[in-house]
C-alpha positions as CSV (number, residue, x, y, z in Angstrom):
1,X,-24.0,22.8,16.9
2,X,-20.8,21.3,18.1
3,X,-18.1,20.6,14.8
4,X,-17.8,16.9,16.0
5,X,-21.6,16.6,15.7
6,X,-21.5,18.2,12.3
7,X,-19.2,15.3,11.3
8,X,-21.0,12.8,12.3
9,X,-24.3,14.4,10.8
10,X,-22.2,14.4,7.5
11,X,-21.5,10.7,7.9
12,X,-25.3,9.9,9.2
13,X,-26.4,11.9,6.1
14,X,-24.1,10.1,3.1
15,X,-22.9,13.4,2.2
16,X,-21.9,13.4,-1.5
17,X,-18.9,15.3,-1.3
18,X,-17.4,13.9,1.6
19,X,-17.9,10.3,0.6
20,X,-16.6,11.0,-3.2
21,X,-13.5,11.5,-1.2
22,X,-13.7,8.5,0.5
23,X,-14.7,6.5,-2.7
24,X,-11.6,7.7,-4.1
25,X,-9.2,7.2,-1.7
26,X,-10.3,3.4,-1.5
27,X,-10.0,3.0,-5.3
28,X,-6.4,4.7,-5.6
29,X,-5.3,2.5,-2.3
30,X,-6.9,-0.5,-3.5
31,X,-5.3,-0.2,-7.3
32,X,-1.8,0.6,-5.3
33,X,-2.2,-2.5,-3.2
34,X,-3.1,-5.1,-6.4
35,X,0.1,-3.3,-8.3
36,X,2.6,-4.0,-5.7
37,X,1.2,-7.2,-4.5
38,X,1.8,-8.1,-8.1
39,X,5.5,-7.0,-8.1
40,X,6.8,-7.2,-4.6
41,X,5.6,-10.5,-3.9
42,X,7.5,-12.3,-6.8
43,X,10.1,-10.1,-6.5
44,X,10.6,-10.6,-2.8
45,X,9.9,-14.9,-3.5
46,X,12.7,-14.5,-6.1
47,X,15.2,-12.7,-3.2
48,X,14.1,-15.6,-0.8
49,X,15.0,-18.5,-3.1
50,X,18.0,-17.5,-4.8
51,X,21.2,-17.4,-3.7
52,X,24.4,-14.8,-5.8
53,X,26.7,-12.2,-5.4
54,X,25.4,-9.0,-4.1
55,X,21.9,-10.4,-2.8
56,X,22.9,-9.7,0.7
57,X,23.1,-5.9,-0.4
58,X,19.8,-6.0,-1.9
59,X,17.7,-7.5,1.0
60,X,19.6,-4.5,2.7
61,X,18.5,-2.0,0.5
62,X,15.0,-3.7,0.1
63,X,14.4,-3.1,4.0
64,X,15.8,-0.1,3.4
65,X,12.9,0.9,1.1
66,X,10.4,0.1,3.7
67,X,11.3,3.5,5.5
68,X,11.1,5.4,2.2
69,X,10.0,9.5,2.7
70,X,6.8,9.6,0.7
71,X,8.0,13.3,-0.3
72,X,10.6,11.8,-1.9
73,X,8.5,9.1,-3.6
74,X,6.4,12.1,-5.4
75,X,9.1,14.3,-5.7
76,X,10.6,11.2,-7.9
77,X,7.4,10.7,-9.5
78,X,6.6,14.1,-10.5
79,X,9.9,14.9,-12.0
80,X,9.2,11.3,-14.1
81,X,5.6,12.6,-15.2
82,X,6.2,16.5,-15.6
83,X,5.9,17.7,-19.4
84,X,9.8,17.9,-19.1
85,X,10.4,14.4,-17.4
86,X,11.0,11.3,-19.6
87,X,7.4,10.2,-19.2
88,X,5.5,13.7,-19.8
89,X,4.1,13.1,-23.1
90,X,1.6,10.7,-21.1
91,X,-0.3,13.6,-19.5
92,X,-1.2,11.4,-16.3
93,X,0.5,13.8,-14.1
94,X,-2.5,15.4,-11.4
95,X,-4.7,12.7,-12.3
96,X,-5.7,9.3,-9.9
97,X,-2.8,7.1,-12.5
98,X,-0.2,9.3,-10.8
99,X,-1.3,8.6,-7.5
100,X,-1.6,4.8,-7.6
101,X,2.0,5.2,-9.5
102,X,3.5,6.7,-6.3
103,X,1.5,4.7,-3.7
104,X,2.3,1.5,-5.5
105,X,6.4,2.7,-5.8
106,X,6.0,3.0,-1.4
107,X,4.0,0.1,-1.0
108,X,6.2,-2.8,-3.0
109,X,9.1,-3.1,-0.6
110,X,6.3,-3.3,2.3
111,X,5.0,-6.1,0.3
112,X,8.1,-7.4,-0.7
113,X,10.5,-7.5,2.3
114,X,8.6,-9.9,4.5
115,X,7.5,-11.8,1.5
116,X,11.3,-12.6,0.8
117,X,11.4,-13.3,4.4
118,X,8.5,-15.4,4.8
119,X,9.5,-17.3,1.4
120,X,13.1,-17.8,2.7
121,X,12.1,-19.6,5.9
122,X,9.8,-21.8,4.0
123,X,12.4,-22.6,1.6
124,X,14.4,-24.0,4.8
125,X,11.6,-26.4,6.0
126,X,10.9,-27.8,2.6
127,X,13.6,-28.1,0.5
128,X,14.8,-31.1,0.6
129,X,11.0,-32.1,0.1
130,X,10.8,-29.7,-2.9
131,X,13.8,-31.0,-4.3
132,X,13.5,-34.6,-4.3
133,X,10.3,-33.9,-6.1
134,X,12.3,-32.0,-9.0
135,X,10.3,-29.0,-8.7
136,X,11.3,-26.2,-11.2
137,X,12.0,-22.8,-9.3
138,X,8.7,-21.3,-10.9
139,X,6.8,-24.0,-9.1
140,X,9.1,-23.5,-5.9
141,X,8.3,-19.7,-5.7
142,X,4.3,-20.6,-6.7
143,X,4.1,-23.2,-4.1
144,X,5.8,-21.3,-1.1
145,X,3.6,-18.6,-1.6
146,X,0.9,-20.4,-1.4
147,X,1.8,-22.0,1.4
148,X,2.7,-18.3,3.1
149,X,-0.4,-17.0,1.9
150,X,-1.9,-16.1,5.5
151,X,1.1,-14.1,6.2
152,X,1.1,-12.7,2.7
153,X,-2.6,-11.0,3.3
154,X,-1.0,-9.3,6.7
155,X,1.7,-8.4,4.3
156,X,-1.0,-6.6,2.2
157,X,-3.1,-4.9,4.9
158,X,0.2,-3.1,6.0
159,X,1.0,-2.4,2.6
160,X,-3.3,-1.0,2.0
161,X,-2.7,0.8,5.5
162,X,0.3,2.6,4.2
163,X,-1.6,3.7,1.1
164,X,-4.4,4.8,2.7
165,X,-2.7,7.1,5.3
166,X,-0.2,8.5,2.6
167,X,-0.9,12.6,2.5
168,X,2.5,14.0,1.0
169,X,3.6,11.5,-2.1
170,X,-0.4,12.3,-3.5
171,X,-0.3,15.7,-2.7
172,X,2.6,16.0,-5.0
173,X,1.6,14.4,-8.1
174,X,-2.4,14.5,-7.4
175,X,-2.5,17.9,-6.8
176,X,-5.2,17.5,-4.2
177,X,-7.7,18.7,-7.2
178,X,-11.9,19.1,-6.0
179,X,-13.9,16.5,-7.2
180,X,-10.5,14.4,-9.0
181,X,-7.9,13.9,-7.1
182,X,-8.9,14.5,-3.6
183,X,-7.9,11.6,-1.1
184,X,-8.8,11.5,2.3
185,X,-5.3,12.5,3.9
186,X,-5.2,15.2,1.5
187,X,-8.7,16.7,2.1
188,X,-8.4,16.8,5.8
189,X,-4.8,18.7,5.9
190,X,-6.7,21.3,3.6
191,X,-10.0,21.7,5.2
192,X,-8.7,22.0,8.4
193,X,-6.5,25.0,6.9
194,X,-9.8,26.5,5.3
195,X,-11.2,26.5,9.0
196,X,-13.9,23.4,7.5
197,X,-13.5,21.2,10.8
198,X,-16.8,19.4,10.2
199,X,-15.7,17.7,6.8
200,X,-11.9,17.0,7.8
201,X,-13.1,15.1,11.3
202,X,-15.8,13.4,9.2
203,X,-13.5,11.9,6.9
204,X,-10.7,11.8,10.0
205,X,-13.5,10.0,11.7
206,X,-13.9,7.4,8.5
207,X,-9.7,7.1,8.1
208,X,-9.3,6.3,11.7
209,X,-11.9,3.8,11.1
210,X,-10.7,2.1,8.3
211,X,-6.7,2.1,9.4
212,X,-8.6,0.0,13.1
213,X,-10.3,-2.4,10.9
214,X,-6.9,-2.8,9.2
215,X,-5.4,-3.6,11.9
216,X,-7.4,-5.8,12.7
217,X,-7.9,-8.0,10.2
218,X,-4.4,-8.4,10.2
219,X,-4.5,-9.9,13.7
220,X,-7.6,-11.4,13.2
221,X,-5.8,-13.0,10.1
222,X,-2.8,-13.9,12.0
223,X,-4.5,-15.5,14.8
224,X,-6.7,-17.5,12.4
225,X,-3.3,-18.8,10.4
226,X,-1.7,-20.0,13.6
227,X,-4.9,-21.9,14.7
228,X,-4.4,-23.7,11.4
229,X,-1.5,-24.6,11.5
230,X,-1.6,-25.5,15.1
């Protein structure tokens, strides 16, 4: 029996172990995405409307951020949640918190940077609206988001896409631990290793899936957003 029909039979079958991994994956991912989606979109509205010294360096550095190794991400976090780093005496090193807690740190300035874009360009087309109306900035920043929301949900795929691919920030603080902190990415790069080709292309199989549907849901989503507006 050929390994690539092995995987699929592991699919066809739910196997438990394989699909605990895949539950996980989602839920850390998922957690990542709501965290940063929560942070980097206010944060990159607040960069799109205001306007003092030393912003220009920030949207510089916040683009920056986009590019960011994931090594270093978890070698950052690890040192913050070892029993010796300033956050130790939480014990959430090795454990799922960790993980969102690196994925969210990569995923914000995805979310953030073409929010702040997004919200800037809007903030060009209605201002003078906006302004005549004596709108507070709080209601600025929650009605230009609002109004950017199909580009924000692209915004988010990219940022869930980049979670869910991630292998070497989660390795480092998850510890790629059976049955608790075992992503997808992570599994694959160490069943491969063990010489277990059937599981790693089963969940391969399943991440390649998932990252296509990504991707297109964000087009699909793009596409729908300009027929609106058209």
């Amino acid at each position: 029996m050929s390994d690539e029909f092995s995987a699929l039979q592991l699919i066809l079958d739910g196997d438990a172990a394989l699909f605990a991994i895949v539950k996980l994956s989602l839920a850390v991912s998922l957690s990542a995405v709501v965290l940063a989606a929560v942070i980097g979109m206010p944060l990159g509205a607040l960069l799109g409307l205001s306007r003092f010294r030393g912003r220009s360096l920030l949207v510089v550095l916040l683009n920056s951020l986009m590019g960011l190794p994931p090594v270093v991400v978890g070698l950052a976090v690890y040192l913050l949640l070892s029993r010796s780093g300033p956050l130790g005496t939480f014990g959430i090193l090795f454990t799922p918190t960790a993980m969102v807690i690196a994925q969210t740190i990569l995923i914000v300035p995805i979310i953030a940077a073409p929010t702040r874009q997004t919200v800037e360009d809007l903030w060009v087309e209605y201002r003078d609206e906006l302004t005549a109306m004596d709108v507070g900035p709080a209601g600025r920043m929650a009605t230009l988001l609002w109004d950017a929301r199909f580009s924000l949900v692209t915004a988010l795929l990219a940022g869930f896409g980049r979670a869910a691919a991630e292998v070497g920030a989660v390795m480092i603080v998850g510890g790629n631990i059976d049955g608790f902190t075992r992503t997808m990415t992570t599994a694959v790069a160490l069943e491969t290793s063990k010489g277990n080709l059937p599981l790693a292309l089963g969940l391969g199989l399943i991440l390649v899936t998932i990252v296509i549907a990504i991707n297109a849901a964000a087009w699909g989503t793009r596409i729908w957003s300009e027929r609106q507006v058209g």
